[in-house]
C-alpha positions in Angstrom: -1.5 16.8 9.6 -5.2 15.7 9.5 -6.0 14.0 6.7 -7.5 10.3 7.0 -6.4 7.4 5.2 -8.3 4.2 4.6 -6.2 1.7 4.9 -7.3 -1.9 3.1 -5.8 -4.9 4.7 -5.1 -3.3 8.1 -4.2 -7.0 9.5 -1.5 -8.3 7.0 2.0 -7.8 6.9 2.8 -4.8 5.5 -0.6 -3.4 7.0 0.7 -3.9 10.1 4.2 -2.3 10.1 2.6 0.6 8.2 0.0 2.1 10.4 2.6 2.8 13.0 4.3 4.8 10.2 1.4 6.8 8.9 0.2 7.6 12.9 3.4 8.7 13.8 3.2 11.0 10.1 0.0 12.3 12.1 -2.7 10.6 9.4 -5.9 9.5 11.2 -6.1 5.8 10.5 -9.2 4.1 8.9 -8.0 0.3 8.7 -10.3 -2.8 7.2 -10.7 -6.1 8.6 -13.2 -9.0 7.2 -13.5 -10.0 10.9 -14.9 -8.3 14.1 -12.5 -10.1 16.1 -10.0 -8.3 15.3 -11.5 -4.8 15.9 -9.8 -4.5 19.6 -6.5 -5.2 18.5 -6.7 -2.3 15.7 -8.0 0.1 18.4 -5.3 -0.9 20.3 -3.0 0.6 17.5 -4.7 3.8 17.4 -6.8 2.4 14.1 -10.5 3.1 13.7 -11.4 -0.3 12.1 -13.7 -0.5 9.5 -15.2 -4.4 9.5 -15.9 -5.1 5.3 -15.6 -7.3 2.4 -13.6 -6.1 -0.3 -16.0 -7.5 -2.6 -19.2 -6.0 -1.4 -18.9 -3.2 -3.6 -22.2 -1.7 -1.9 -21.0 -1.5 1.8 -17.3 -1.0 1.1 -18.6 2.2 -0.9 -20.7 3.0 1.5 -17.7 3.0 4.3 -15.1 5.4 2.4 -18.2 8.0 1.9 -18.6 8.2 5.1 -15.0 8.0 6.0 -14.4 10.2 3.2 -10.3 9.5 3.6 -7.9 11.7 1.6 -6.0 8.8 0.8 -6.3 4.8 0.3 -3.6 2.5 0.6 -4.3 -0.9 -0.7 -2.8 -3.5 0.8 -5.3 -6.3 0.4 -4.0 -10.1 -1.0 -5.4 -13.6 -0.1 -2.5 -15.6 0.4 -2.5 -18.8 3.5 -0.6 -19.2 5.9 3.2 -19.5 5.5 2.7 -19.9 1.9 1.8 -23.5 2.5 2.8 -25.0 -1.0 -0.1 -27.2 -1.2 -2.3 -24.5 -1.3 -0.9 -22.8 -4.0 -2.9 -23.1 -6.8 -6.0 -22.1 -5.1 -4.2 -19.2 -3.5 -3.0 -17.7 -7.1 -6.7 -17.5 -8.0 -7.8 -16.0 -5.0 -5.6 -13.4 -4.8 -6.2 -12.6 -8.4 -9.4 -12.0 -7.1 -8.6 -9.9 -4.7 -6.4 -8.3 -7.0 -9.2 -8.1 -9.9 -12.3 -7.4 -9.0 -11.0 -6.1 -5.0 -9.0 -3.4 -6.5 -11.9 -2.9 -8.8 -14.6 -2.3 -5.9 -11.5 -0.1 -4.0 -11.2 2.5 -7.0 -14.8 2.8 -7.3 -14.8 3.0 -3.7 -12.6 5.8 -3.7 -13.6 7.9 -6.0 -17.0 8.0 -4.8 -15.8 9.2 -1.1 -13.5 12.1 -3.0 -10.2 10.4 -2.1 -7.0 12.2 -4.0 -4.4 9.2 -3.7 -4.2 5.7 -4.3 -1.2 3.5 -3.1 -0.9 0.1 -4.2 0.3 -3.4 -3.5 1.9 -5.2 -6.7 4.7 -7.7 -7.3 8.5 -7.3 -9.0 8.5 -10.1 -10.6 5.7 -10.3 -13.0 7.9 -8.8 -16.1 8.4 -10.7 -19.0 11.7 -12.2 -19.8 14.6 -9.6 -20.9 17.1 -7.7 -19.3 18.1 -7.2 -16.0 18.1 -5.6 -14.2 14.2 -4.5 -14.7 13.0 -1.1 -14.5 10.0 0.1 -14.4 9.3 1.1 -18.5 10.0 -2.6 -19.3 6.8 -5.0 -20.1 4.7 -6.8 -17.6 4.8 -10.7 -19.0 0.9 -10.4 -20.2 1.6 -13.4 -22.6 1.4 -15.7 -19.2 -2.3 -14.3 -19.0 -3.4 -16.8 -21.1 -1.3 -19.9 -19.6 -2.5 -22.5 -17.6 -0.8 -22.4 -14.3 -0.5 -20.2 -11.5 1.8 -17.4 -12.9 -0.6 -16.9 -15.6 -3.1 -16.4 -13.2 -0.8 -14.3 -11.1 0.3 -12.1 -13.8 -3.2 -11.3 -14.7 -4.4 -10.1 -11.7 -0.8 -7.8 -11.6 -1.8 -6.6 -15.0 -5.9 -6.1 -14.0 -4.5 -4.1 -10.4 -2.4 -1.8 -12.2 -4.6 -1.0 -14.9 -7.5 0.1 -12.6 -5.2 2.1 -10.0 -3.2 3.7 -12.6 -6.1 4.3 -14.7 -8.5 5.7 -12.1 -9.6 9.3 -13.0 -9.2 11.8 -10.8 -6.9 9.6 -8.2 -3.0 10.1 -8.1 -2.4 6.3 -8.4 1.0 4.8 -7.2 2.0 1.1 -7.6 4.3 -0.5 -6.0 5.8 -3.4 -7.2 7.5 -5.2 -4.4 9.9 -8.1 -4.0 9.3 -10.9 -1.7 8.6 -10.4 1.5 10.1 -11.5 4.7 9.9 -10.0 8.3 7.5 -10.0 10.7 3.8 -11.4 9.9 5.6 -13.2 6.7 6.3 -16.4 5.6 9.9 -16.4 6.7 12.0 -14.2 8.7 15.1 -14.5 6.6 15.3 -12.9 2.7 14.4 -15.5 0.0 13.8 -15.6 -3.4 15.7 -13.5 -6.2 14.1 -10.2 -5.0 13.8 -9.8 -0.9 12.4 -7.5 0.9 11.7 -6.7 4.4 8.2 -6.4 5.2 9.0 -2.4 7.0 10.8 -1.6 4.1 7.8 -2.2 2.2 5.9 -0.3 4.8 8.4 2.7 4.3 8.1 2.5 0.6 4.4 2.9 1.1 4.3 5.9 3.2 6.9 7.7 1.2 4.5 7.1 -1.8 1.8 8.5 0.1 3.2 11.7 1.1 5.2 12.4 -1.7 4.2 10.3 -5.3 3.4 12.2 -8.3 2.1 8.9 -9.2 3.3 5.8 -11.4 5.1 2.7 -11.3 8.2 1.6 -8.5 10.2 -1.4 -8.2 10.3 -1.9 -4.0 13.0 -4.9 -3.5 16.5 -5.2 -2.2 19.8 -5.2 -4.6 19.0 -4.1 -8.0 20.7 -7.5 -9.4 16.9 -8.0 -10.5 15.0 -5.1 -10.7 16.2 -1.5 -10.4 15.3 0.6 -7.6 16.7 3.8 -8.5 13.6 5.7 -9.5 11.8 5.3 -5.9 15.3 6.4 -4.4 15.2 9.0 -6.8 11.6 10.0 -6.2 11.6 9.9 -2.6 14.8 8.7 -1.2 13.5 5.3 -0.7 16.5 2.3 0.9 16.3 -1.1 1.4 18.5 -0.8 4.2 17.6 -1.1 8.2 18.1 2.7 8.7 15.6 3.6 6.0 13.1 1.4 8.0 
């Protein structure tokens, strides 16, 4: 397999347990950093780092045409450090940024270097209140959009990151929606919250989706108490569990 992938956020969690997945699937690895101090530690991985901003449209569009990747996998947020709850608030809105006007500058990005795939980095638990457990065909909760408050915040960045990824013409555009994350690089080591998952399981998830989408929406979490995961298991014979990892 030759085909390059550009792969946005390189550094974070589920960067990180992914590009030993897609090197061993034989892609040649394009990964992004913000900072040049980390360039020897990707190259150590077998990643030809790529130092850019996500929001310098100009020289991340610049990078990908010269790149010119098959595929990009975005895994790009702007959270701190262990989730420190004090810096919440501020975090929801960056990461809607990143989420916004990031994903934005990736599309654009993309389709100007000739990619054919986009994966994607979203959240399971941006629905709107109703059944569980959710599935994929069930409503985002875009009535939070216009709350004060971080979920509103959070939500609209969800809503804004789909929209441009599944939208983007001439790009087979996968989201996936995944539950909270623990592992490795994450804020804890053990499962919390409603909808865990392990950080390579969402690395896994992400590969399948790049070899093997058709495109759309997945639910990535453990259990399916709160959201279903049948169609990536379906799809691609996606599991939570540690021998799928």
């Amino acid at each position: 397999m030759s085909q390059s992938v550009f792969l946005a956020g390189a550094t974070g969690a589920v960067g990180t347990a992914l590009i030993p997945l897609l090197i061993g699937a034989g892609y040649t690895v394009h990964g992004s950093t913000r900072r040049a101090d980390r360039t020897a530690a990707l190259q150590a991985k077998g990643v030809h780092p790529v130092v850019v901003d996500v929001f310098d449209a100009d020289a991340l569009r610049a990078a990908l045409v010269r790149i010119a990747p098959w595929a990009v996998v975005h895994q790009l947020t702007d959270l701190p450090k262990d989730l420190d709850p004090a810096r919440m608030a501020e975090a929801a809105a960056l990461n809607a940024r990143v989420r916004t006007q990031g994903t934005r500058n990736l599309v654009a990005a993309a389709q100007a270097a000739g990619a054919e795939r986009m994966v994607a980095q979203s959240i399971a638990w941006a629905y709107a209140p109703g059944p569980k457990p959710f599935t994929e065909d069930q409503p985002l909760d875009v009535n939070a959009v216009g709350e004060q408050g971080t979920r509103g915040v959070s939500v609209g960045g969800v809503v804004a990151l789909e929209q441009a990824v599944l939208g983007a013409q001439g790009l087979v555009g996968t989201v996936l929606r995944y539950g909270q994350l623990y592992g490795p690089g994450t804020s804890t080591a053990e499962p919390k919250g409603a909808m865990p998952l392990h950080v390579e399981a969402a690395a896994r998830a992400a590969l399948l989706a790049l070899r093997h989408s058709t495109g759309g929406v997945f639910n990535i979490a453990e259990g399916d108490a709160q959201v279903s995961t049948d169609k990536a298991r379906r799809a691609w014979g996606w599991a939570a569990d540690a021998q799928q990892r």
